[in-house]
N, C-alpha and C positions, 0 to 999 in steps of 0.2 A: 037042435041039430048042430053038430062040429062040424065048421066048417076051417079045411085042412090049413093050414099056415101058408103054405107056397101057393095056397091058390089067393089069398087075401094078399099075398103079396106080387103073387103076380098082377089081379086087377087092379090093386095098385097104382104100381109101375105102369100096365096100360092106358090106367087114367090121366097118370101124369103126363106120357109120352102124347095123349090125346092134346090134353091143355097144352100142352108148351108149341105145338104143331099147328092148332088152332088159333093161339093170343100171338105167339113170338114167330115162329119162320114160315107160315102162311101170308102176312101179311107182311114179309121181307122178300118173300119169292114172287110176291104177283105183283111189287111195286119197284123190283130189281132198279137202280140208278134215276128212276123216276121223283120227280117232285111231288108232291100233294096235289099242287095244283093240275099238273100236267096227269098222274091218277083219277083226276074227277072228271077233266073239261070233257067235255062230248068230240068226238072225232069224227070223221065221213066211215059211215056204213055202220056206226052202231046202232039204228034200230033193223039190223039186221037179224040179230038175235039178240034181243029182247029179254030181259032178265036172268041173263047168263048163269050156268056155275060158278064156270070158271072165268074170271075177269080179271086179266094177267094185262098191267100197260109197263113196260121197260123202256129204258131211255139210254142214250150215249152222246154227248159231244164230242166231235170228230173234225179237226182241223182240214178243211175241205168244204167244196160247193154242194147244194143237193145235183149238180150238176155232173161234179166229181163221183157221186156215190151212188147214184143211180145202176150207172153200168154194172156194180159189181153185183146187187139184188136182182137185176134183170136177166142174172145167167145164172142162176143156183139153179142147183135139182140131181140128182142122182144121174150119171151118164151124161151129163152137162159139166157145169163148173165145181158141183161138189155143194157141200152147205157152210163149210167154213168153220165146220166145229170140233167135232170128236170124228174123223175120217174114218176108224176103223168102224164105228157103231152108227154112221149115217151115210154113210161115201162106201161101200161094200170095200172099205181099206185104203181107195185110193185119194191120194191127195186131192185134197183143193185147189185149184187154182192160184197162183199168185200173180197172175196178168188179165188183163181184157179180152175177151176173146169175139173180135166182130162178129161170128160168123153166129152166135147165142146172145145178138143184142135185140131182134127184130121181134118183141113179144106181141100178144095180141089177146083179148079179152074171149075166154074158153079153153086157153093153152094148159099147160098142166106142168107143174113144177115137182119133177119126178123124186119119190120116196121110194119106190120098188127099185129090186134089183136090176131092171131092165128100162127103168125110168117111168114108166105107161101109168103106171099110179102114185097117183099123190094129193096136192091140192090145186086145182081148180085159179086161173085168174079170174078174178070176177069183176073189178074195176078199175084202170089206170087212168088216173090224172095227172102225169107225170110234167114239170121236174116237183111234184110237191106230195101224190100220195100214191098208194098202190093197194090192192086187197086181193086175200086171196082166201080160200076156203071152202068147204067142202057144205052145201047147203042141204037142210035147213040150219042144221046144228052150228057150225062153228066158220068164225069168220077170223083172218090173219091177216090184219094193217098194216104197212109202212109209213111211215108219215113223216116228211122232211120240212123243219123252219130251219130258215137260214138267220142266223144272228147280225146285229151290227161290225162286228170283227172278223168276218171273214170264215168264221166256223158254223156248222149245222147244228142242229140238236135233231138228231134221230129217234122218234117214236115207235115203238112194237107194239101193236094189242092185238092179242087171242079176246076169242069173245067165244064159250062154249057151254052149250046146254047138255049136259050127262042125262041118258036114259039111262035111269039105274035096274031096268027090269028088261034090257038089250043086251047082245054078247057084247056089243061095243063098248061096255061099261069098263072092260079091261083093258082099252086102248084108252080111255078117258083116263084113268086112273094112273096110268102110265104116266100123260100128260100134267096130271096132278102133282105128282111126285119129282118127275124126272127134266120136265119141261124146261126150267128155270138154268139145266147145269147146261143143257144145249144150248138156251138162248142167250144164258151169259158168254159162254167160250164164243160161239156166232157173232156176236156183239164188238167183243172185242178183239177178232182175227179182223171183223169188216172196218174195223178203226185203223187196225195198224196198215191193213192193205191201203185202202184209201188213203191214208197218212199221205204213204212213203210216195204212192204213184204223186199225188195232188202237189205235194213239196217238188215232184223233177217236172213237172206241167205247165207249160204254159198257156194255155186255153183250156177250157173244158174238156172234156174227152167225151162228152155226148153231147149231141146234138138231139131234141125233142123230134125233129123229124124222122129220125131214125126208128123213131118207134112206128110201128104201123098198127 
């Protein structure tokens, strides 16, 4: 049997584009600014979901208290503070926030961290042990950490991990896949809007600007 040229070269190319997705920028998307170390160590709520697909931990140091950086995590959501990333394609256009806003500091574990265009869906708080961690996620499937060390110098190292199980025989295999792919461009730009905000406030501050109490 002849089998046509464009299609030997198309599978090809497919296979290629396979391998290089799987060896090379799969494993630069789900370890985004992270260390080796800080990719493996166990964090709070991962035996949440228990041998993930998708096992995505990002990192950022960020000149500021987890003190300082709290407050700005504690007010994201659609119809809130915004996500901090691409506004036209997470924010329905509108900007982010560039301040603190008291009145979206009071979180509490069941609240929801708005994705829809009206805020009402999203993800799920599921546990805060704040000034140090946060989780959020949508159960059973998938779970969304924050997680703040503060260093000897004055600076944090901020943690990110998704932890997510793909039903690959669910409609939602289309929203996972999404996340697959797309995840990494959200949570780098997120990453590093929530550094520079932080920055700047943290540099004109002279105390904290949250106080643990404040959470309820």
């Amino acid at each position: 049997m002849n089998v046509p040229l464009w299609l030997v070269v198309a599978l090809a190319a497919i296979f290629t584009a396979v391998v290089g997705y799987v060896r090379s920028f799969r494993p630069w998307q789900l370890t985004w600014g992270a260390t080796t170390e800080e990719a493996e160590r166990p964090l709070p709520g991962d035996e949440v979901v228990p041998d993930p697909t998708f096992d995505a931990t990002r990192a950022i140091t960020i000149a500021a208290t987890p003190e300082q950086i709290w407050p700005w995590l504690l007010q994201v959501g659609v119809t809130r503070a915004g996500w901090y990333s691409y506004d036209i394609l997470d924010n329905m256009g509108r900007p982010s926030a560039r301040e603190i806003v008291p009145d979206l500091q009071a979180l509490a574990v069941g609240d929801v961290m708005g994705m829809s265009p009206d805020g009402a869906k999203g993800v799920e708080v599921l546990d805060l042990d704040l000034p140090r961690s946060m989780m959020w996620g949508t159960l059973p499937d998938t779970t969304w950490l924050w997680f703040l060390e503060p260093r000897p110098d004055g600076t944090t190292r901020l943690l990110t991990r998704i932890r997510k199980r793909y039903r690959w025989f669910s409609p939602s295999i289309a929203f996972s896949l999404l996340v697959e792919f797309a995840d990494i461009w959200m949570m780098r730009k997120m990453l590093l809007n929530l550094r520079e905000r932080a920055e700047v406030l943290a540099a004109s501050a002279d105390e904290p600007i949250l106080q643990p109490g404040l959470v309820r």
